[in-house]
PQR file of N, CA, C, O and H, with PARSE charges and radii, in Angstrom:
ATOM      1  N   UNK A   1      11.247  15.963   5.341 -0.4000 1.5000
ATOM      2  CA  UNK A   1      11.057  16.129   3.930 -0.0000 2.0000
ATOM      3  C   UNK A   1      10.262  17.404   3.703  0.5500 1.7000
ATOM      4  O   UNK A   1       9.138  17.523   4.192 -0.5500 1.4000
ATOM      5  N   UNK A   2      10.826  18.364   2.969 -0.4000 1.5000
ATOM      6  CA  UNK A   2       9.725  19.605   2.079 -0.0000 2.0000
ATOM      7  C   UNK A   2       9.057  19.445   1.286  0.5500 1.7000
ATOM      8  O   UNK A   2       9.775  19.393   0.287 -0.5500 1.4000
ATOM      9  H   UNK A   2      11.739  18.267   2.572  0.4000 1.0000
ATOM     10  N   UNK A   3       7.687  19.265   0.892 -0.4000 1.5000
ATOM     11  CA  UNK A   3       6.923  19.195  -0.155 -0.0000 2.0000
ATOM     12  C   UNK A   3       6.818  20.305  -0.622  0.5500 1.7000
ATOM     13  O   UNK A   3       6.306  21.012   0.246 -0.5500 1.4000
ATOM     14  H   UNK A   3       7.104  19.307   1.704  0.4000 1.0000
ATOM     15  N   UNK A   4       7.113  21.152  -1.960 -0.4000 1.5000
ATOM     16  CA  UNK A   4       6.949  22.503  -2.204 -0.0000 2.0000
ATOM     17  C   UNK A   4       5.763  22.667  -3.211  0.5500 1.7000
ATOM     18  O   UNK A   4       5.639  22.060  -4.275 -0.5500 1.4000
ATOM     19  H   UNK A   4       7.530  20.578  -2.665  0.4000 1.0000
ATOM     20  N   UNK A   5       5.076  23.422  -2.781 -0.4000 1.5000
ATOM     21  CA  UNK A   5       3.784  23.200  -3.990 -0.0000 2.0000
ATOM     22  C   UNK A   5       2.701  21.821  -3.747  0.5500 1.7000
ATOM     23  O   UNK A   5       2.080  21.314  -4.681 -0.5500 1.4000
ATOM     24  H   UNK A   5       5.177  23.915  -1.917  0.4000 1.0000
ATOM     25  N   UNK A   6       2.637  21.462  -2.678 -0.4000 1.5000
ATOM     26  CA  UNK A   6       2.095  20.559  -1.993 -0.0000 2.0000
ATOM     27  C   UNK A   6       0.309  20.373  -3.040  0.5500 1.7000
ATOM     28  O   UNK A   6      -0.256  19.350  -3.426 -0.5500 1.4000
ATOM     29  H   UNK A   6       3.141  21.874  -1.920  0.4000 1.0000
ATOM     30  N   UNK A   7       0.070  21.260  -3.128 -0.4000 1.5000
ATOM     31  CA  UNK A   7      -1.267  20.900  -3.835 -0.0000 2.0000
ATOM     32  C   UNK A   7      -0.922  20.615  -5.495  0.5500 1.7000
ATOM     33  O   UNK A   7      -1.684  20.645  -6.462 -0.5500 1.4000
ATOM     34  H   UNK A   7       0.529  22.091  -2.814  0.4000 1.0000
ATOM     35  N   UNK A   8       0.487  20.339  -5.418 -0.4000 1.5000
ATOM     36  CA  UNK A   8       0.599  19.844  -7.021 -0.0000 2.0000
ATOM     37  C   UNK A   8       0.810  18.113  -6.825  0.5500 1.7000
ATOM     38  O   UNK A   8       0.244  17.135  -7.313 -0.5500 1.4000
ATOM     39  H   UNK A   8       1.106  20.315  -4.633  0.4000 1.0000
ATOM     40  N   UNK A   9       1.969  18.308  -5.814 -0.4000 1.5000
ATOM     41  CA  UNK A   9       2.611  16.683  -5.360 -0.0000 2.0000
ATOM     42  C   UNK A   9       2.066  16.107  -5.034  0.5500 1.7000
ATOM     43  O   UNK A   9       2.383  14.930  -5.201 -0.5500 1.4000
ATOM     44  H   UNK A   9       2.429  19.102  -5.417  0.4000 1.0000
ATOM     45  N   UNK A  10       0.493  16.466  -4.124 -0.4000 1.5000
ATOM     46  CA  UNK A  10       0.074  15.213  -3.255 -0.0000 2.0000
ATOM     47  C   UNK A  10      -0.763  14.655  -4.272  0.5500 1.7000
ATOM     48  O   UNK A  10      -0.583  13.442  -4.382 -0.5500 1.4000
ATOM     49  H   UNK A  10       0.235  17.423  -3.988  0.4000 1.0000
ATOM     50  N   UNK A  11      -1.705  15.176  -5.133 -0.4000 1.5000
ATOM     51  CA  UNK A  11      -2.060  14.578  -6.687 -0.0000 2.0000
ATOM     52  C   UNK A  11      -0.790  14.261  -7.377  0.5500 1.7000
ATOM     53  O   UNK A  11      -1.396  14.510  -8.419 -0.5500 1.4000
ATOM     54  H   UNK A  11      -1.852  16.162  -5.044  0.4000 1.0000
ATOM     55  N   UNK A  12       0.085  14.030  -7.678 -0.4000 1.5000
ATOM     56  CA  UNK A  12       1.016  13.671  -8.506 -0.0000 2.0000
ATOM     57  C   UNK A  12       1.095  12.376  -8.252  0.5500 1.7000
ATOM     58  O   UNK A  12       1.067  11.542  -9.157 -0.5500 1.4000
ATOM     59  H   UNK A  12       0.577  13.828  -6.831  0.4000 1.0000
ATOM     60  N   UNK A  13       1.256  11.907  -6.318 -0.4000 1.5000
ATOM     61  CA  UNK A  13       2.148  11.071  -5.854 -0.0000 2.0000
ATOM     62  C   UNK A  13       0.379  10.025  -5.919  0.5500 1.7000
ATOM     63  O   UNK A  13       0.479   8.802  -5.823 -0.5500 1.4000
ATOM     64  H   UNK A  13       1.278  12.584  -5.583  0.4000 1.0000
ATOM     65  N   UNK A  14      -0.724  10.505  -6.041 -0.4000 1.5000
ATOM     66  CA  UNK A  14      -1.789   9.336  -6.336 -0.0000 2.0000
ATOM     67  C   UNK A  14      -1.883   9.552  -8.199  0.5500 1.7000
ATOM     68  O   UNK A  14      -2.560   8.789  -8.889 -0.5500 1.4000
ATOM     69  H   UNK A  14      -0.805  11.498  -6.119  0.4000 1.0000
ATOM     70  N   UNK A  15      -1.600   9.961  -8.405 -0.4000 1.5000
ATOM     71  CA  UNK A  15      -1.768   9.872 -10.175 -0.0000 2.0000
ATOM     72  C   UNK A  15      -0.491   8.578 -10.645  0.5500 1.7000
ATOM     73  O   UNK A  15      -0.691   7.693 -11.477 -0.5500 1.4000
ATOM     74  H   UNK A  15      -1.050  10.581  -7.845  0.4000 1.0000
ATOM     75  N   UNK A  16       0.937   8.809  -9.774 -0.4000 1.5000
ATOM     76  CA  UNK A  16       1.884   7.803 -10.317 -0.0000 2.0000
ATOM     77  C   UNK A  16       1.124   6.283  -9.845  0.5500 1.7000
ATOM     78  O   UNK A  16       1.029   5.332 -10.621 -0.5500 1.4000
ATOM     79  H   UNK A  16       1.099   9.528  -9.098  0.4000 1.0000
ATOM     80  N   UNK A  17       0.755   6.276  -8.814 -0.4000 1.5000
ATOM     81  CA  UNK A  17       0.340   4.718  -8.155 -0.0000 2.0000
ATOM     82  C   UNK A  17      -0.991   4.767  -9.290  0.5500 1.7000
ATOM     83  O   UNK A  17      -0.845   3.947 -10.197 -0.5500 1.4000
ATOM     84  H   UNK A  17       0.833   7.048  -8.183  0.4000 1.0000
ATOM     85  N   UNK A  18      -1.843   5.328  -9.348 -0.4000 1.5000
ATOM     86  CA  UNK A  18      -3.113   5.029 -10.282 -0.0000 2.0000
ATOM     87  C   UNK A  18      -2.317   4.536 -11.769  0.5500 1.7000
ATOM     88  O   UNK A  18      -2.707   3.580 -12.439 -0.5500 1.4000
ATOM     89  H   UNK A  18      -1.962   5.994  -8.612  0.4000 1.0000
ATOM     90  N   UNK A  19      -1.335   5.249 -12.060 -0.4000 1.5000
ATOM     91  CA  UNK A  19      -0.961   5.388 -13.694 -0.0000 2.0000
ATOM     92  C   UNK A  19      -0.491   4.079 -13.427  0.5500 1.7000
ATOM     93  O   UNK A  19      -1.294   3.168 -13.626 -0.5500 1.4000
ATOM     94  H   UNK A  19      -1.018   6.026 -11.516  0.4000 1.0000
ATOM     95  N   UNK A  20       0.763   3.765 -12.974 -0.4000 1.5000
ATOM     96  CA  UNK A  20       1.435   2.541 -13.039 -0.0000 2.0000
ATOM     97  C   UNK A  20       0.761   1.496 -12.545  0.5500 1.7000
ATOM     98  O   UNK A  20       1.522   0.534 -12.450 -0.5500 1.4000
ATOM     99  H   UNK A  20       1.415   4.506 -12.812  0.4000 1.0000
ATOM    100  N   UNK A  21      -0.425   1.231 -12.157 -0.4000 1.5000
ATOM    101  CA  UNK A  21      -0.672   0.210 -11.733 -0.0000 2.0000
ATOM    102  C   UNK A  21      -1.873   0.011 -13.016  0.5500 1.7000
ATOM    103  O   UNK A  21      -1.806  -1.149 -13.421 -0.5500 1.4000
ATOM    104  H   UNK A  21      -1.043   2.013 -12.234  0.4000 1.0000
ATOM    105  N   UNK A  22      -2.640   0.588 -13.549 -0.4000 1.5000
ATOM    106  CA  UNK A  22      -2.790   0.754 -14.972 -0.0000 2.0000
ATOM    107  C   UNK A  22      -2.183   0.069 -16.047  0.5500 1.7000
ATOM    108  O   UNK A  22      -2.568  -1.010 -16.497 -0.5500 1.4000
ATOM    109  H   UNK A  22      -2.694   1.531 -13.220  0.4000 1.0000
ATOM    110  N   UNK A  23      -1.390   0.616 -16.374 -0.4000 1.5000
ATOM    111  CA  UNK A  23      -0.339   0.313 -16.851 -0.0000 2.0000
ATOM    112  C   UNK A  23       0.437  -0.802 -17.043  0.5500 1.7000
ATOM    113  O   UNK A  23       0.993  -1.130 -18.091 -0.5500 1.4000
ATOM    114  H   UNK A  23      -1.077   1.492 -16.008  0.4000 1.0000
ATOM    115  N   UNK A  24       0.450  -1.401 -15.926 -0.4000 1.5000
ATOM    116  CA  UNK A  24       0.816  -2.923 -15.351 -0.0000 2.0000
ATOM    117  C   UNK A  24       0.206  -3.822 -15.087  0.5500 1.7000
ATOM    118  O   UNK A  24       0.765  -4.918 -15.052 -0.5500 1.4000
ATOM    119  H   UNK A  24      -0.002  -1.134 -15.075  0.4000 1.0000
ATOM    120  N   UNK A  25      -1.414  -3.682 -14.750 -0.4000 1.5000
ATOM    121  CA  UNK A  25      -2.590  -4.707 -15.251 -0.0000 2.0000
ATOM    122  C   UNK A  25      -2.604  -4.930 -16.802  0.5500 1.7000
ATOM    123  O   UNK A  25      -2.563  -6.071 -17.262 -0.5500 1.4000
ATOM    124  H   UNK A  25      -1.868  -2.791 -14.778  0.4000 1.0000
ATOM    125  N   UNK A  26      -2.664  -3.820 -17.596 -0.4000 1.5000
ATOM    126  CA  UNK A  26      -2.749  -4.132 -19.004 -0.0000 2.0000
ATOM    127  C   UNK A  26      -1.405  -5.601 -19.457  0.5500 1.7000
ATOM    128  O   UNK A  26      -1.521  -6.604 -20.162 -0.5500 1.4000
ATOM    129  H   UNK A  26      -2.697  -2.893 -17.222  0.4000 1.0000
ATOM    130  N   UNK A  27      -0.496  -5.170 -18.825 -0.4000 1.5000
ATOM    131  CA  UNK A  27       0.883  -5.494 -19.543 -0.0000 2.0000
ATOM    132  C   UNK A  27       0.875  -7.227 -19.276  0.5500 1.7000
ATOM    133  O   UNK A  27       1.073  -8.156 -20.059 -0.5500 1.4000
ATOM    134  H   UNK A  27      -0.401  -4.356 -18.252  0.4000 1.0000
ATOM    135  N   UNK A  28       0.479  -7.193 -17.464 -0.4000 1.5000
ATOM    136  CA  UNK A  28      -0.076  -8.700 -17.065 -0.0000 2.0000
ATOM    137  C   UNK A  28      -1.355  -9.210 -18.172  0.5500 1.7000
ATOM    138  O   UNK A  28      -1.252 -10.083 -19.034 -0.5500 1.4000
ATOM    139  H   UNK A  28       0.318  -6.439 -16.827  0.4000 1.0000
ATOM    140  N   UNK A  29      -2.294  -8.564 -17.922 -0.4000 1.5000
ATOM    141  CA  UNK A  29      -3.425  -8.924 -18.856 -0.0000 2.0000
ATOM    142  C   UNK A  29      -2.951  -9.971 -19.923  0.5500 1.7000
ATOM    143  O   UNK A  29      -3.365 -11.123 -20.046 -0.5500 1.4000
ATOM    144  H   UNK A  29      -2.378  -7.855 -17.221  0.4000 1.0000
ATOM    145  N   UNK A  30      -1.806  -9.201 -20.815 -0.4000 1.5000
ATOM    146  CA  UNK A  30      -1.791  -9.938 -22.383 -0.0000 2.0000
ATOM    147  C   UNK A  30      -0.187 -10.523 -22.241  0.5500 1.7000
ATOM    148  O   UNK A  30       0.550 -10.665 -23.217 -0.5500 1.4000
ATOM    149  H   UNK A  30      -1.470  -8.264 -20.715  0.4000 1.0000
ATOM    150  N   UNK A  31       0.089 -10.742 -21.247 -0.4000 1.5000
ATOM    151  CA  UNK A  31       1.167 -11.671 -20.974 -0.0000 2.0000
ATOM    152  C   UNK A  31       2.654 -11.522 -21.382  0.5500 1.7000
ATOM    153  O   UNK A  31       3.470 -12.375 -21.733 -0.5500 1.4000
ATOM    154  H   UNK A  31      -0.510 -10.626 -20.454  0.4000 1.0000
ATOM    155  N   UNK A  32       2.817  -9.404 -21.144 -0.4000 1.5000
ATOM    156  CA  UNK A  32       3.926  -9.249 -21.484 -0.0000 2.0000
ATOM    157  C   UNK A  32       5.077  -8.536 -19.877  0.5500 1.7000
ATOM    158  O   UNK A  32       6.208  -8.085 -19.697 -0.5500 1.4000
ATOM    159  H   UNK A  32       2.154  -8.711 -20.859  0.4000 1.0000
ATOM    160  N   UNK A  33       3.777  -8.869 -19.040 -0.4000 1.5000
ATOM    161  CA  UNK A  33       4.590  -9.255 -17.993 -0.0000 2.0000
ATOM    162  C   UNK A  33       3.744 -10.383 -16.751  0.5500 1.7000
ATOM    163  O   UNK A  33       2.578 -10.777 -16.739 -0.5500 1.4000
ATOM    164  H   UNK A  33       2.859  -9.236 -19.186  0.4000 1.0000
ATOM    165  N   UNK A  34       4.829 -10.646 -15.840 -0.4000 1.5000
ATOM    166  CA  UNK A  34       4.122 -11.949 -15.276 -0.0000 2.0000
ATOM    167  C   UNK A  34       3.599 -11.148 -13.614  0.5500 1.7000
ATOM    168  O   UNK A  34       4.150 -10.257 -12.968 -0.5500 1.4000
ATOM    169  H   UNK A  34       5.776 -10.326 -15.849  0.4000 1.0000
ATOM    170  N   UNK A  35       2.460 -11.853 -13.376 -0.4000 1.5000
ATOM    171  CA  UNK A  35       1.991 -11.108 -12.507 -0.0000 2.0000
ATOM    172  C   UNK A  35       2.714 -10.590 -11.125  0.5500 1.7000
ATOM    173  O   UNK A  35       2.302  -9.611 -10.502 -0.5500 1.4000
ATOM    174  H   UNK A  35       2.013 -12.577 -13.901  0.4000 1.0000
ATOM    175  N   UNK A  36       3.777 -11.330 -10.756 -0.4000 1.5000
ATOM    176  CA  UNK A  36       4.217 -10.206  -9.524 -0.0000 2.0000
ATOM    177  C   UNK A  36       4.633  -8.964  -9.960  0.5500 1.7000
ATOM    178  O   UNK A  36       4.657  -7.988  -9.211 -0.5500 1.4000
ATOM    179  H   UNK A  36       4.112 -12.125 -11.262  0.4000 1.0000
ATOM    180  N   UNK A  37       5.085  -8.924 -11.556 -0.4000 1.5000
ATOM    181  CA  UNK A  37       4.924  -7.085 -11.782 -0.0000 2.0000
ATOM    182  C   UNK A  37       4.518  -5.937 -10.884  0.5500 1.7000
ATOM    183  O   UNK A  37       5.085  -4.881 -10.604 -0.5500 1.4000
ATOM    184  H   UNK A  37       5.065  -9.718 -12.164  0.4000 1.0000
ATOM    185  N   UNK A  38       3.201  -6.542 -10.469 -0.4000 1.5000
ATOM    186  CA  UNK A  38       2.157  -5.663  -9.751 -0.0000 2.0000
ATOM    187  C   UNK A  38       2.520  -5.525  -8.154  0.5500 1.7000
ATOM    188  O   UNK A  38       1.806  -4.862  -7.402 -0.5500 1.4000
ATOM    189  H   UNK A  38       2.741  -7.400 -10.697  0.4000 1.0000
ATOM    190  N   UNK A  39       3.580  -6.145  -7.754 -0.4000 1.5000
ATOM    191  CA  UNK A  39       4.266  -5.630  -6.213 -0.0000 2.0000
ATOM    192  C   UNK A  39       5.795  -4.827  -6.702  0.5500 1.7000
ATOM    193  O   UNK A  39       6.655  -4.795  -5.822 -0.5500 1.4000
ATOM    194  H   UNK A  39       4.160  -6.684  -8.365  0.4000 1.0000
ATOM    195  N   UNK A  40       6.028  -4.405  -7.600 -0.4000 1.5000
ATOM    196  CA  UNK A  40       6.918  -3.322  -7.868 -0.0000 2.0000
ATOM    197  C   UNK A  40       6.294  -2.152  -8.244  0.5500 1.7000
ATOM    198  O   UNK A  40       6.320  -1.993  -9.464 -0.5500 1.4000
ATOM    199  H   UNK A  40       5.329  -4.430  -8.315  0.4000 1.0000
ATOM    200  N   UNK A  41       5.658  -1.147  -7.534 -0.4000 1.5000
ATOM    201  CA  UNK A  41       5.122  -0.719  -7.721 -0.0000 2.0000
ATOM    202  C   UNK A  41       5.575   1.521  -6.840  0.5500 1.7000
ATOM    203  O   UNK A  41       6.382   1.690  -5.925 -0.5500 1.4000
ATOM    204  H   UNK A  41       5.637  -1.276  -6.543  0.4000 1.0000
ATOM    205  N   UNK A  42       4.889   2.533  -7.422 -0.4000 1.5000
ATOM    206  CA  UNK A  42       5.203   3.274  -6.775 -0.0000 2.0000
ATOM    207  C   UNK A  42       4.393   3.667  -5.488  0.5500 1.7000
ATOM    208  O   UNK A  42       3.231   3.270  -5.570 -0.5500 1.4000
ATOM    209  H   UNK A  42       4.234   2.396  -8.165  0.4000 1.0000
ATOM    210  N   UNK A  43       4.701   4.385  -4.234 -0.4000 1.5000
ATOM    211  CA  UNK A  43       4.051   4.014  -2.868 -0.0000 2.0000
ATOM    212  C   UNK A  43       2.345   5.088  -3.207  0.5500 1.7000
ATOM    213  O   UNK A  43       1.988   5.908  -4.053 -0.5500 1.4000
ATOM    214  H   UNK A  43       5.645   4.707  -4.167  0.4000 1.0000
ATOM    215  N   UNK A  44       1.919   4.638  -2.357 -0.4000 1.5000
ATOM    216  CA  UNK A  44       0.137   5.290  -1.964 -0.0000 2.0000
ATOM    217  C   UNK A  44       0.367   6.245  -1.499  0.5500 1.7000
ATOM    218  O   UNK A  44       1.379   6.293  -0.800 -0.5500 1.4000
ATOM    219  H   UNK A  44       2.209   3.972  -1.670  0.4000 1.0000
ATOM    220  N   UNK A  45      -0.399   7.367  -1.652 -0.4000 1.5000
ATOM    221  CA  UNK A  45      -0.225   8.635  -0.572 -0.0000 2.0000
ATOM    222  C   UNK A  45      -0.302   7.844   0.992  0.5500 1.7000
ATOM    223  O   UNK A  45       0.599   8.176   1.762 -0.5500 1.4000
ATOM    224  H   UNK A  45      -1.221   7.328  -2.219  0.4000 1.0000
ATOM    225  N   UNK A  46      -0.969   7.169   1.335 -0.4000 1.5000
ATOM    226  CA  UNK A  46      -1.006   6.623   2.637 -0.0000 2.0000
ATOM    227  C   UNK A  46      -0.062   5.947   3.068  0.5500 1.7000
ATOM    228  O   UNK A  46      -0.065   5.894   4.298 -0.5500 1.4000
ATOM    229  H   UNK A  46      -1.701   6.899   0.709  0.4000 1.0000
ATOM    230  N   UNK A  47       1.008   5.231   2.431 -0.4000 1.5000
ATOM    231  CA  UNK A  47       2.205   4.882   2.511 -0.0000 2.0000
ATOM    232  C   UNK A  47       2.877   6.050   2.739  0.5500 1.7000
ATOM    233  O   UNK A  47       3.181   6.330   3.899 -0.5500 1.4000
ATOM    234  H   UNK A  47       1.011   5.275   1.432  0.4000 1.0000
ATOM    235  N   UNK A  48       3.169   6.799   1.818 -0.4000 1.5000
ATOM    236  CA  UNK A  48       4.443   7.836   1.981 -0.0000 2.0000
ATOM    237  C   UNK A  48       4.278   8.149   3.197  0.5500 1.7000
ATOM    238  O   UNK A  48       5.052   7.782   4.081 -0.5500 1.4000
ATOM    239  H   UNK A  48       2.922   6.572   0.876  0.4000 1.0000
ATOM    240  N   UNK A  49       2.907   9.103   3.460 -0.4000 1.5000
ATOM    241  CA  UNK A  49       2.827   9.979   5.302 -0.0000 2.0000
ATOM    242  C   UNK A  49       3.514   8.768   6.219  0.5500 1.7000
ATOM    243  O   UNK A  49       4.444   9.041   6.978 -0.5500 1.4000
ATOM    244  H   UNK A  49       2.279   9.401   2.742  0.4000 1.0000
ATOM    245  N   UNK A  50       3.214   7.985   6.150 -0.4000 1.5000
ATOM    246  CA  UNK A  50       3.743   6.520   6.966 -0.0000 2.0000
ATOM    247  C   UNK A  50       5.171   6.907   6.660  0.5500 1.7000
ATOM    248  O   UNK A  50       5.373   7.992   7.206 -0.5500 1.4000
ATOM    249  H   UNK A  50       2.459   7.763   5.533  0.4000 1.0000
ATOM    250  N   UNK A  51       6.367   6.441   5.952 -0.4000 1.5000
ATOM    251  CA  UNK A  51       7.525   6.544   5.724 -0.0000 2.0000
ATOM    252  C   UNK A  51       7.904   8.236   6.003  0.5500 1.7000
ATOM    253  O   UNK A  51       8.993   8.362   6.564 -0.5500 1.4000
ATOM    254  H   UNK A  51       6.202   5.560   5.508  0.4000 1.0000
ATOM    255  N   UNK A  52       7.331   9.283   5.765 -0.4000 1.5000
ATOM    256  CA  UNK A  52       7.763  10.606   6.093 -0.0000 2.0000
ATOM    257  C   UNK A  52       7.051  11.002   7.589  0.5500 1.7000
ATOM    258  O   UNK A  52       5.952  11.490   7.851 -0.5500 1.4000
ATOM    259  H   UNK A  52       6.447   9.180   5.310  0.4000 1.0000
ATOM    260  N   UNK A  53       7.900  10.677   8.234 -0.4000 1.5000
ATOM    261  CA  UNK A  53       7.507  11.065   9.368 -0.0000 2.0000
ATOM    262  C   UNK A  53       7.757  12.824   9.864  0.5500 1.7000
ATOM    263  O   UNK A  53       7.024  13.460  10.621 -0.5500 1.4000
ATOM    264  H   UNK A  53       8.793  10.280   8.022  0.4000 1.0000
ATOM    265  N   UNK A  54       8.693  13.193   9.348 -0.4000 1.5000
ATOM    266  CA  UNK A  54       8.607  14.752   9.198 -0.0000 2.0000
ATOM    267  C   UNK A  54       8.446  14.875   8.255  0.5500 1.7000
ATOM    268  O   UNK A  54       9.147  14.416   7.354 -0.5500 1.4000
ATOM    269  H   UNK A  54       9.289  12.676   8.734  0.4000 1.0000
ATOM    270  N   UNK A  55       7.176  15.733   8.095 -0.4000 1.5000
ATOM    271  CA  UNK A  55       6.767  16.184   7.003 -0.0000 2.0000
ATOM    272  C   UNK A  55       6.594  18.077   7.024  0.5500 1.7000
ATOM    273  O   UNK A  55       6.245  18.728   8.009 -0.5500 1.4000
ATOM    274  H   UNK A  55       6.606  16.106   8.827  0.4000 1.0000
ATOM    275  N   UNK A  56       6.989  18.702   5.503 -0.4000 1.5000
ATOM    276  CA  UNK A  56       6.617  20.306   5.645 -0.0000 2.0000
ATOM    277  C   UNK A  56       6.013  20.604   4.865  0.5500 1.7000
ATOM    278  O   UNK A  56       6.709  20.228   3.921 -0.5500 1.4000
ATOM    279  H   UNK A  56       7.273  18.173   4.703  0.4000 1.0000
ATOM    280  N   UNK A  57       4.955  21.142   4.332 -0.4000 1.5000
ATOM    281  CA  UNK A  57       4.181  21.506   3.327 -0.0000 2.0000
ATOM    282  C   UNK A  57       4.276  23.139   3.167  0.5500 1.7000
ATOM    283  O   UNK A  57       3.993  23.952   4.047 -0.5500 1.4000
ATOM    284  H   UNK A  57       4.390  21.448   5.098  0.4000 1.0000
ATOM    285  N   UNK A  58       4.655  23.375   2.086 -0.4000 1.5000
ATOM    286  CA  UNK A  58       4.250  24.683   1.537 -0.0000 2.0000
ATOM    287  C   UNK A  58       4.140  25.566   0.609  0.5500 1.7000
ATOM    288  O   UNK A  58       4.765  24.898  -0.214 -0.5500 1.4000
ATOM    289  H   UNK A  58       4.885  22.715   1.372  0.4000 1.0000
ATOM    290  N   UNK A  59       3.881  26.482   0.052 -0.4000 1.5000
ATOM    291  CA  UNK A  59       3.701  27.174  -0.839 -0.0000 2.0000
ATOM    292  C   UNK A  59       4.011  28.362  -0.991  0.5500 1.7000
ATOM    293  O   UNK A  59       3.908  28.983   0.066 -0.5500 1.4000
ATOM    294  H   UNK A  59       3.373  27.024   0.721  0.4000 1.0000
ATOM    295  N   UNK A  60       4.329  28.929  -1.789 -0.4000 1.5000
ATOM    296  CA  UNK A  60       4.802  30.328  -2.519 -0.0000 2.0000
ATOM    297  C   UNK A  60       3.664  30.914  -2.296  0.5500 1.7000
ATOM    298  O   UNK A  60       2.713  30.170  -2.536 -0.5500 1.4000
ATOM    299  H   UNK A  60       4.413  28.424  -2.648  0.4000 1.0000
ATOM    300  N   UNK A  61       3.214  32.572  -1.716 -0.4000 1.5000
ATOM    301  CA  UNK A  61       2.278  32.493  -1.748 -0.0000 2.0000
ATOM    302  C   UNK A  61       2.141  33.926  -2.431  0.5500 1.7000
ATOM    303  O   UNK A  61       1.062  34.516  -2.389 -0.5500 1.4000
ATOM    304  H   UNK A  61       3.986  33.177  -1.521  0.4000 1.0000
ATOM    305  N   UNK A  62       3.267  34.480  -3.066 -0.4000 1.5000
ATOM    306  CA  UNK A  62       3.753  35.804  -4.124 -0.0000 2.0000
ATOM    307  C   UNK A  62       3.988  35.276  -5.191  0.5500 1.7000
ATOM    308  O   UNK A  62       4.261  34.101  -5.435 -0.5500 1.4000
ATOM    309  H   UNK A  62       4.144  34.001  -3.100  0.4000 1.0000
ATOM    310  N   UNK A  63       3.858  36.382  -6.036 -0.4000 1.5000
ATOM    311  CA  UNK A  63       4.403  35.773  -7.832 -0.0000 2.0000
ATOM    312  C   UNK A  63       5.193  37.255  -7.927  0.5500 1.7000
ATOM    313  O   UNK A  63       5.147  38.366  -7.399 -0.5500 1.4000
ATOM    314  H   UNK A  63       3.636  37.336  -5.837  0.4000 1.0000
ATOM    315  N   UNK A  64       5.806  36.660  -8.760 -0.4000 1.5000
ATOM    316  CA  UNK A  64       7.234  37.962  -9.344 -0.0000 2.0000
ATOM    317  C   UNK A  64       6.859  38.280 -10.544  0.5500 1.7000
ATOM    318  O   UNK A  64       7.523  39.077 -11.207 -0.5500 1.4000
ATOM    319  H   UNK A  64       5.843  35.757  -9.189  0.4000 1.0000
TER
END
């Protein structure tokens, strides 16, 4: 897998798991969803490295 811009994605990919799980306590909270909601969920940065076993990181390091 290529990560391009790696110091944008690897915050992105903990902002989606923070947001949605947010998101999905509230929704459990007031009973407009039922709690296994909260195992559909998007993966942890510590998950993904686990599942991407090749991994490439990099960056542009010119502007046009």
């Amino acid at each position: 897998m290529f990560l391009d811009e790696s110091h944008q994605t690897i915050p992105q990919l903990q902002g989606m798991y923070h947001g949605d799980r947010s998101r999905k306590e509230q929704l459990v909270k007031y009973g407009f969803r039922l709690p296994s909601a909260l195992d559909n969920r998007p993966l942890t940065f510590e998950e993904f490295e686990i599942v991407c076993i090749r991994r490439f990181t990099f960056r542009r390091l010119w502007t046009l």
